[in-house]
N, CA, C and O atoms as CSV, one atom per row, in Angstrom:
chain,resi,resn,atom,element,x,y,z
A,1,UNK,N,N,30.704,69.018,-18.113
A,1,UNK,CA,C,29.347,69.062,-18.633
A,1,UNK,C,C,28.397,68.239,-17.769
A,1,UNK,O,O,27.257,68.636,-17.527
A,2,UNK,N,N,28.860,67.144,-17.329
A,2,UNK,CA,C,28.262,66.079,-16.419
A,2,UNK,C,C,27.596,66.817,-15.489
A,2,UNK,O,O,26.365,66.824,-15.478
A,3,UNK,N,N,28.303,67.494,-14.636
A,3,UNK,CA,C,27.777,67.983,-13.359
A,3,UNK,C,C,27.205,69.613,-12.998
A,3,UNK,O,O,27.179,70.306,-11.981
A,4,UNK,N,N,26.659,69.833,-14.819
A,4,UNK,CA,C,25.744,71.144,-14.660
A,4,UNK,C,C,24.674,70.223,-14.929
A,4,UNK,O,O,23.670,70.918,-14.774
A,5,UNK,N,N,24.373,69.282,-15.184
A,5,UNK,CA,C,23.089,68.049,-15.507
A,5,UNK,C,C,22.596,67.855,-14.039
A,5,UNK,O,O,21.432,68.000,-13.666
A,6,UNK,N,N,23.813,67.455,-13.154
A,6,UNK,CA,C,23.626,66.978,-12.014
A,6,UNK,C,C,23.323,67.512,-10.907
A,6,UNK,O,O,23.039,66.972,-9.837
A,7,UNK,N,N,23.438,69.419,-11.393
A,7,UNK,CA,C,23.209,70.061,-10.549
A,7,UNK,C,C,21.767,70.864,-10.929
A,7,UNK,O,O,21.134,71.558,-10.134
A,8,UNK,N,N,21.373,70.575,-12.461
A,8,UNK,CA,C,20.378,71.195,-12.584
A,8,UNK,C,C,18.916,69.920,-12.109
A,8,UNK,O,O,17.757,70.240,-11.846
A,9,UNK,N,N,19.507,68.486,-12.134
A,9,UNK,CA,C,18.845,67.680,-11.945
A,9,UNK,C,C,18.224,67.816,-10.084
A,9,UNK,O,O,17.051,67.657,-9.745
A,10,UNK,N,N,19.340,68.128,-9.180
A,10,UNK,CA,C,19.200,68.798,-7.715
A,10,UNK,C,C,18.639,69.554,-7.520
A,10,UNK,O,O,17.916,69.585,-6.524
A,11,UNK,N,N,18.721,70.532,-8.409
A,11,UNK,CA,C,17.686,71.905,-8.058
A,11,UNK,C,C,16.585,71.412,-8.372
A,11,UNK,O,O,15.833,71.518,-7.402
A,12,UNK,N,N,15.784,70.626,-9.747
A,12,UNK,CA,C,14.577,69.909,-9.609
A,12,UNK,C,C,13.996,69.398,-8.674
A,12,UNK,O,O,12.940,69.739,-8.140
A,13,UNK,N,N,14.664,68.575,-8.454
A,13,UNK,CA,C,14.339,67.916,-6.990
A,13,UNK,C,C,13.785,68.233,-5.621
A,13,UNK,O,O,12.962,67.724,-4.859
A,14,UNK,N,N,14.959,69.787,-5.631
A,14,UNK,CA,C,14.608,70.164,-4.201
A,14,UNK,C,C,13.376,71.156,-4.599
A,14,UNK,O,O,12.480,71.325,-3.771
A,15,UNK,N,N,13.327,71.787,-5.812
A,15,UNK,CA,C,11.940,72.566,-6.391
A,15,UNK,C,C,10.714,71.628,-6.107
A,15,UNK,O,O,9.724,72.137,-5.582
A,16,UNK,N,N,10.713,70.188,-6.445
A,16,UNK,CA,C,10.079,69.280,-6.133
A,16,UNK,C,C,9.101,68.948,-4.852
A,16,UNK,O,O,7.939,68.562,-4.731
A,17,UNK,N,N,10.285,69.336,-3.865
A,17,UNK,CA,C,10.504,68.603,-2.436
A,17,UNK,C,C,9.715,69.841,-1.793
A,17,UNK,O,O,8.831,69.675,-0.953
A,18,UNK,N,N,10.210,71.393,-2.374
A,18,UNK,CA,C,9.197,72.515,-1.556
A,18,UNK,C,C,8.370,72.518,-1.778
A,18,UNK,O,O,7.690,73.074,-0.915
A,19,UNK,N,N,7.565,72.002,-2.973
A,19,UNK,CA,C,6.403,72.654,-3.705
A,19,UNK,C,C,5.530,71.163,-2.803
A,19,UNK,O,O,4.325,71.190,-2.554
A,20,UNK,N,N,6.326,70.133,-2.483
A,20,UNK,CA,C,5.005,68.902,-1.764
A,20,UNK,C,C,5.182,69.478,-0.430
A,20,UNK,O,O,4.202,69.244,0.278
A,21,UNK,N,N,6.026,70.097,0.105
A,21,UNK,CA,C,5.868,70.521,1.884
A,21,UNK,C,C,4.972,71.375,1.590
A,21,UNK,O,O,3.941,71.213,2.244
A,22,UNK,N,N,4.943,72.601,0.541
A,22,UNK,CA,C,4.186,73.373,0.872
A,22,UNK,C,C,2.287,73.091,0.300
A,22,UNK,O,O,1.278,73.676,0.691
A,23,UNK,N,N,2.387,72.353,-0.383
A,23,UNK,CA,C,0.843,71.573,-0.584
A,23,UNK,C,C,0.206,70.599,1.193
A,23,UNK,O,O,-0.872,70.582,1.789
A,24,UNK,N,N,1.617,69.919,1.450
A,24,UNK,CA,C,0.869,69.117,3.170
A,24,UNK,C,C,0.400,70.247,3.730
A,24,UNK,O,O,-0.789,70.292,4.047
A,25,UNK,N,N,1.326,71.451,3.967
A,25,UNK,CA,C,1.312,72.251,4.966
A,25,UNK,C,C,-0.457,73.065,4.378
A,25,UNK,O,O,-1.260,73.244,5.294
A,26,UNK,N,N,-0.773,73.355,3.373
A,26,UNK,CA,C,-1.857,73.977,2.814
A,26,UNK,C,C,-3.032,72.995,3.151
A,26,UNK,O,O,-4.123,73.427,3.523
A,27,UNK,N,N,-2.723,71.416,2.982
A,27,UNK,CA,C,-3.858,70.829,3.203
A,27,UNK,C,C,-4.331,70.827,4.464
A,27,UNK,O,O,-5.541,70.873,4.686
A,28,UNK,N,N,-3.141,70.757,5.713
A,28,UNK,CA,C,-3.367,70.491,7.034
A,28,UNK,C,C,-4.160,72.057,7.189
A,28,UNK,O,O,-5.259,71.767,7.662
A,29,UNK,N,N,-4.120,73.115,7.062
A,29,UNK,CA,C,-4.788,74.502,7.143
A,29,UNK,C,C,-6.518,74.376,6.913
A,29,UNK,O,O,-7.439,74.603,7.697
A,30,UNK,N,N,-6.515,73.858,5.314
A,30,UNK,CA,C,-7.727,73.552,4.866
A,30,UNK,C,C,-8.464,72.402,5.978
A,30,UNK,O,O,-9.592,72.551,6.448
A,31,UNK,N,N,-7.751,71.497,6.202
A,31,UNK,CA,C,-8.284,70.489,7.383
A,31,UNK,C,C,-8.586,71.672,8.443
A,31,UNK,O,O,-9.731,72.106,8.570
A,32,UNK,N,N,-7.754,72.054,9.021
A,32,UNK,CA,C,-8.366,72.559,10.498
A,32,UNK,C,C,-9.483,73.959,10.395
A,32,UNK,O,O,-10.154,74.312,11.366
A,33,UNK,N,N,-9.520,74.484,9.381
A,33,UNK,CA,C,-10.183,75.008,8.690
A,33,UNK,C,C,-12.101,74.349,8.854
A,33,UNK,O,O,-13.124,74.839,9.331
A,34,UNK,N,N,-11.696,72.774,8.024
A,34,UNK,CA,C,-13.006,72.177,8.033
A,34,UNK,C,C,-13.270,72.411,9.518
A,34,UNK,O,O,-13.966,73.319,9.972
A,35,UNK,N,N,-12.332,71.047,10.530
A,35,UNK,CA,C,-12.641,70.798,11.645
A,35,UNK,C,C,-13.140,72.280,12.333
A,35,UNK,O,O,-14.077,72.153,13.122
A,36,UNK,N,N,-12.740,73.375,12.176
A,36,UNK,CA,C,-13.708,74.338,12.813
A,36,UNK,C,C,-14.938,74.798,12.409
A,36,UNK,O,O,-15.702,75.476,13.096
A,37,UNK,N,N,-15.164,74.323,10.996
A,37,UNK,CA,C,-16.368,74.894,10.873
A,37,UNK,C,C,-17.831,73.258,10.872
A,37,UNK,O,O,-19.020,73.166,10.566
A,38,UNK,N,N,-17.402,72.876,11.085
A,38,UNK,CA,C,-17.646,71.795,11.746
A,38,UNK,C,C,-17.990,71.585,13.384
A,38,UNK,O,O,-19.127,71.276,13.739
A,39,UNK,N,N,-16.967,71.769,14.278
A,39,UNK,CA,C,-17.320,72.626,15.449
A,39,UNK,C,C,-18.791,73.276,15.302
A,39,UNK,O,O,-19.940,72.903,15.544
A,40,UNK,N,N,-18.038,74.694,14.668
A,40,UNK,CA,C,-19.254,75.815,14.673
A,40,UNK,C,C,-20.491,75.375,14.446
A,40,UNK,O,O,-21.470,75.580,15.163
A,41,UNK,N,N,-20.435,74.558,13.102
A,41,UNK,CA,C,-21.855,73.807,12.721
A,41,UNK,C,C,-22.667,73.195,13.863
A,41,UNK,O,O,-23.830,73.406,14.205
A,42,UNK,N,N,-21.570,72.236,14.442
A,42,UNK,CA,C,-22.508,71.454,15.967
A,42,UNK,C,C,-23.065,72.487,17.096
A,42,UNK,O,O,-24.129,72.199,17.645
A,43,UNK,N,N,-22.494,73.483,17.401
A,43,UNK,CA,C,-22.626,74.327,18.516
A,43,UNK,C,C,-23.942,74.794,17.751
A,43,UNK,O,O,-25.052,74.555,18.228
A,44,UNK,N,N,-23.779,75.461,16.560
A,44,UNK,CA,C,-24.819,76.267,16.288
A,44,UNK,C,C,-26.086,75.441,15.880
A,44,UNK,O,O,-27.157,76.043,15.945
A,45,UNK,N,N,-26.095,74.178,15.479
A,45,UNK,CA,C,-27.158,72.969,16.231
A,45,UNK,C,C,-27.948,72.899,17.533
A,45,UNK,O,O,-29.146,73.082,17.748
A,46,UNK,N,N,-26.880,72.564,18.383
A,46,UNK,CA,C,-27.377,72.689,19.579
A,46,UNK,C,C,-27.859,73.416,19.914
A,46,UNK,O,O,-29.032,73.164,20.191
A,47,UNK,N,N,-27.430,74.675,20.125
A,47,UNK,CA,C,-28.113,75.867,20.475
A,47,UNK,C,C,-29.725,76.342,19.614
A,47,UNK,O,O,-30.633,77.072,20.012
A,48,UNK,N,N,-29.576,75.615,18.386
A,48,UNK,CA,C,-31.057,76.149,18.090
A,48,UNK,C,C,-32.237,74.879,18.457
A,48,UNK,O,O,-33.462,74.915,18.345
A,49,UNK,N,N,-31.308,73.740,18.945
A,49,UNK,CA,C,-32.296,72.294,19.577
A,49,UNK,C,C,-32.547,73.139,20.688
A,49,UNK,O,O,-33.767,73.158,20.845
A,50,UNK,N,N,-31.908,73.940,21.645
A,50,UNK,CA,C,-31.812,74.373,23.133
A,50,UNK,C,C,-33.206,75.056,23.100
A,50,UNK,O,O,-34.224,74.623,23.641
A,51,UNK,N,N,-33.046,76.544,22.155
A,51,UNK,CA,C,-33.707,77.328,21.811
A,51,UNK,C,C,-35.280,76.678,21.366
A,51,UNK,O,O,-36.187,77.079,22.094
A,52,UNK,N,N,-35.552,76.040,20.621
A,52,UNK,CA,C,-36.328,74.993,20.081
A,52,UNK,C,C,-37.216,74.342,21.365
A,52,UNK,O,O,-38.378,74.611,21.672
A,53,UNK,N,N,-36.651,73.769,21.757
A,53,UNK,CA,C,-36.949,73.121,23.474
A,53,UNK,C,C,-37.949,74.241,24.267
A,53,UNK,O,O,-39.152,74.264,24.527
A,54,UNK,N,N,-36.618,75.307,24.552
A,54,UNK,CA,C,-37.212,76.492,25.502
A,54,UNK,C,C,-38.503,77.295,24.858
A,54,UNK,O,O,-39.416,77.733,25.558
A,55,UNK,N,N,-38.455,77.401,23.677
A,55,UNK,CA,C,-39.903,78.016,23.367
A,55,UNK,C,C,-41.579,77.015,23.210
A,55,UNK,O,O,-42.724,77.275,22.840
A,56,UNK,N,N,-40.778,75.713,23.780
A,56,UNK,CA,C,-42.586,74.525,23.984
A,56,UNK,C,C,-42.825,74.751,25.056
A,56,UNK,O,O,-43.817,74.252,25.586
């Protein structure tokens, strides 16, 4: 009886253990995600300071 406890207590665990890899792995996405649109944001700054400039 002991060690259907011990094995259902393992499978928790490792249910545990996928479900936080797969939340890092989702956050790091959402991060590079930002960091590009972030990027985009600056470029598309510049370019309308550029634009801005060239039409005085």
């Amino acid at each position: 009886m002991g060690s259907i406890n011990e094995e259902e207590r393992k499978g928790k665990e490792r249910e545990k253990v996928q479900v936080s890899a797969e939340a890092r792995i989702e956050n790091r996405v959402v991060a590079v995600k930002d960091s590009h649109t972030d990027e985009t944001r600056r470029v598309q700054l510049a370019c309308n300071f550029v634009n801005l400039l060239a039409t005085k």
